[in-house]
N, C-alpha and C positions, 0 to 999 in steps of 0.2 A: 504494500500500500504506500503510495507517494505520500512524504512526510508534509501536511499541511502547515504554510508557514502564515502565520499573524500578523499581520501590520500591527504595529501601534501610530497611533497618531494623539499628536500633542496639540495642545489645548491653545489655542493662540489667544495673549493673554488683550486683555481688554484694557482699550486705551479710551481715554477720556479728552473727545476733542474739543477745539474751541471752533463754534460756530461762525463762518465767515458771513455776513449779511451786505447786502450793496446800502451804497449810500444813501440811498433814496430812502431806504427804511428805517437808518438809521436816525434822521434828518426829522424826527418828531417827537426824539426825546427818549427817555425809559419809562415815563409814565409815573414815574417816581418822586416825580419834580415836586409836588403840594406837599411831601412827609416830611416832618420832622423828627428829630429824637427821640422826641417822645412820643412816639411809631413805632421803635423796632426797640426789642428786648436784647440786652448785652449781655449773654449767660457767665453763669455761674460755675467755678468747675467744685464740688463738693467732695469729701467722703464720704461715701454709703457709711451709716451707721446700723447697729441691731434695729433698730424702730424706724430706718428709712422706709418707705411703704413701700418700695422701687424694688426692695428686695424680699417681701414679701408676696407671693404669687395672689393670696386669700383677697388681694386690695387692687381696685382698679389703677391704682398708678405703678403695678408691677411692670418691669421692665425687662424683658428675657437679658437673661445674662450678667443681671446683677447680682451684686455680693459683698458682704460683709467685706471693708477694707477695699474697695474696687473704688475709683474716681466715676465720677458722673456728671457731666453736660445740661444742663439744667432747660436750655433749648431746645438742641438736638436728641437728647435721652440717649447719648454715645455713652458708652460705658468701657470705662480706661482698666487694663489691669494695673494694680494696684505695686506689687513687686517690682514688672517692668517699668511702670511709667511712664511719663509723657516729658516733651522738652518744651519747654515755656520761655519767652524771650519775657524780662520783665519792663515798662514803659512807663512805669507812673506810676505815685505812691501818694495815699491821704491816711491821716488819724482820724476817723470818728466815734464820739460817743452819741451814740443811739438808741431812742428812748423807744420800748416796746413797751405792750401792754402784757404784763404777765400771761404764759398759757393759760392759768389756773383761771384765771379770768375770761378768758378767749382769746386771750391773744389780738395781736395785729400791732402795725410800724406808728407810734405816734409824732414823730419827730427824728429827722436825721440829719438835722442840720447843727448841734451843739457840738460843743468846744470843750475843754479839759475844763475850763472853768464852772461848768453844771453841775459836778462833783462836789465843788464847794457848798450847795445847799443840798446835794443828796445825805441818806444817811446809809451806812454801812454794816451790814450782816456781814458780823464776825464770824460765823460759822459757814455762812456761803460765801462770804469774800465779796459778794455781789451789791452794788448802787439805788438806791432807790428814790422817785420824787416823793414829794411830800404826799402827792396825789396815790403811791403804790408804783408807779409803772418803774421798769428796770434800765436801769443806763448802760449798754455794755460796749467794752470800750472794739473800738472795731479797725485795724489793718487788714489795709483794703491794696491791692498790687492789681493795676491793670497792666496783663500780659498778651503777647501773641504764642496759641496754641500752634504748634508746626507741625499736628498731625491733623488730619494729611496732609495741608498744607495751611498757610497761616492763619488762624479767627483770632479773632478777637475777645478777649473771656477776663472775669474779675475771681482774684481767690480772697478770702475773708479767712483773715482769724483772728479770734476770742479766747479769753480766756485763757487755759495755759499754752494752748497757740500762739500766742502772742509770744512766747520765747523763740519760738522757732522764727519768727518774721523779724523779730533785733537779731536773730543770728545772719538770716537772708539781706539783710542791710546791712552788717556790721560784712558781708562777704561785697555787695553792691561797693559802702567806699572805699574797700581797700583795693579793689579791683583797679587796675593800671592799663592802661593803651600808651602808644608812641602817635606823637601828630609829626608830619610833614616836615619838621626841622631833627624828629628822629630823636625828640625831647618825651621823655617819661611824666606824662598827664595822668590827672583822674577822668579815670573811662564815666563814658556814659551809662545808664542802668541798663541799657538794650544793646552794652558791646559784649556778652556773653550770654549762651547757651544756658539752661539751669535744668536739670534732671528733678523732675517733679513724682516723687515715689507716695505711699502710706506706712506706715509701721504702725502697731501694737502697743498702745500705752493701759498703764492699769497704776492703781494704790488702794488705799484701803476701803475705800467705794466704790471700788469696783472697773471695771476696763470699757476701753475705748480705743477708736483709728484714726491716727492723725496725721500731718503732712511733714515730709521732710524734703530738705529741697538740698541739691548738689552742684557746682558749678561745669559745666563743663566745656567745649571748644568755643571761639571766636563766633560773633553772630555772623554770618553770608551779609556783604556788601547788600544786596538787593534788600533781603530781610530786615537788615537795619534799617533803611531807607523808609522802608514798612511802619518800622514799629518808631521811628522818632514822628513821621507823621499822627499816630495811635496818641503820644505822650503831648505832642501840641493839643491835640481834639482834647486828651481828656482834663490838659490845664487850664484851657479854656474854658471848660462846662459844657461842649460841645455835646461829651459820652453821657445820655444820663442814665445811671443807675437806680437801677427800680428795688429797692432795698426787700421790698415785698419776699421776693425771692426765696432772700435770704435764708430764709425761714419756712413760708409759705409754700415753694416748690417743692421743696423734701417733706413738710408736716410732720417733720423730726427736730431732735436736739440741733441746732447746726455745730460743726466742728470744735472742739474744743469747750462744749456747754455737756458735754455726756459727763457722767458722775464722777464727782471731783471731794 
């Protein structure tokens, strides 16, 4: 019997083109022209926590593929692994402290526009560490990083931390100014925040309250010429007031603890 032989054939991989349009059609705009900012939602990138809903299936904001310690896309509902991680170009940096209305209460954003000084007439739970108005609602203090996600290729995304978060973001700054570039005379400068790569992972935090997933961030290669280009235009928009952030999010998208508020 003649030995039958198999082809294989390989899968030709799929390419993502850019649509060429003639001028004619181009010539009446995107239809975009009436939006403003406050239009389009600038996601979030979060940790799934145990009580994210995203990871649980029983809830309609289940999202295949989520997981305890996994990153998550607050727009998109893209789901990062967590170990690997994602590289974030960082662009711009605010302090806020932001007054919520207790969950226990219902919840919801009552103010995100205050300053360190709002502290001064909050009073302070010594056992939670946490701020409060006179009215009840809580002040938390909030580092806020708008970055360019590079996967798969640039967005635009805000990471938030709270709480004991907050050490990891003085360490992600304390990496930001010591960070060096050379300019044109071949003179050793402080780099821009968007002249370096940053390896955006989760790890395993716990104490005597119990455990939680939070962010760790790594420095890594030179940003790409073009990508810079990107992300200093990102850092004008958002010095401006141009990016606005819908704080809502924050909180509201996940219907969980957000980062760094899990049991402490």
């Amino acid at each position: 019997m003649a030995e039958q032989k198999t082809e294989t054939k390989l899968a030709t991989p799929k390419e993502t083109a850019v649509a060429t349009f003639d001028d004619t059609l181009l010539s009446g705009g995107t239809g975009l022209e009436e939006t403003t900012t406050e239009d389009f939602a600038i996601p979030f990138i979060r940790v799934l926590q145990s009580n994210s809903p995203q990871v649980n299936k029983q809830q309609g904001d289940y999202v295949e593929g989520a997981e305890v310690g996994k990153l998550f896309n607050t727009v998109t509902n893209e789901v990062y692994d967590g170990q690997k991680g994602i590289t974030v170009v960082p662009c711009a940096y605010v302090k806020k402290f932001i007054e919520w209305i207790p969950r226990e209460k219902g919840g919801g954003l009552v103010d995100a526009s205050h300053d360190a000084s709002i502290l001064k007439s909050c009073t302070r739970d010594d056992e939670t560490r946490k701020f409060y108005t006179a009215e009840g609602n809580e002040i938390v203090e909030t580092a806020q990083f708008f970055v360019l996600v590079l996967e798969p290729e640039p967005q635009q995304a805000v990471l938030t931390f709270t709480s004991t978060q907050l050490g990891v973001s003085r360490k992600w700054l304390t990496m930001l100014r010591m960070a060096r570039v050379q300019n044109s005379k071949g003179e050793s400068v402080s780099a821009p925040m968007f002249a370096y790569n940053y390896r955006l992972t989760t790890t395993s935090l716990s104490n005597e309250k119990g455990s939680w997933n939070g962010y760790s961030v790594n420095q890594e290669e030179p940003t790409e010429l073009a990508v810079a280009k990107v992300a200093k235009e990102f850092m004008s928009a958002a010095r401006s007031g141009d990016v606005q952030v819908k704080e809502e999010q924050q909180r509201d998208a996940a219907k969980a603890k957000p980062e760094g508020d899990a049991p402490f």
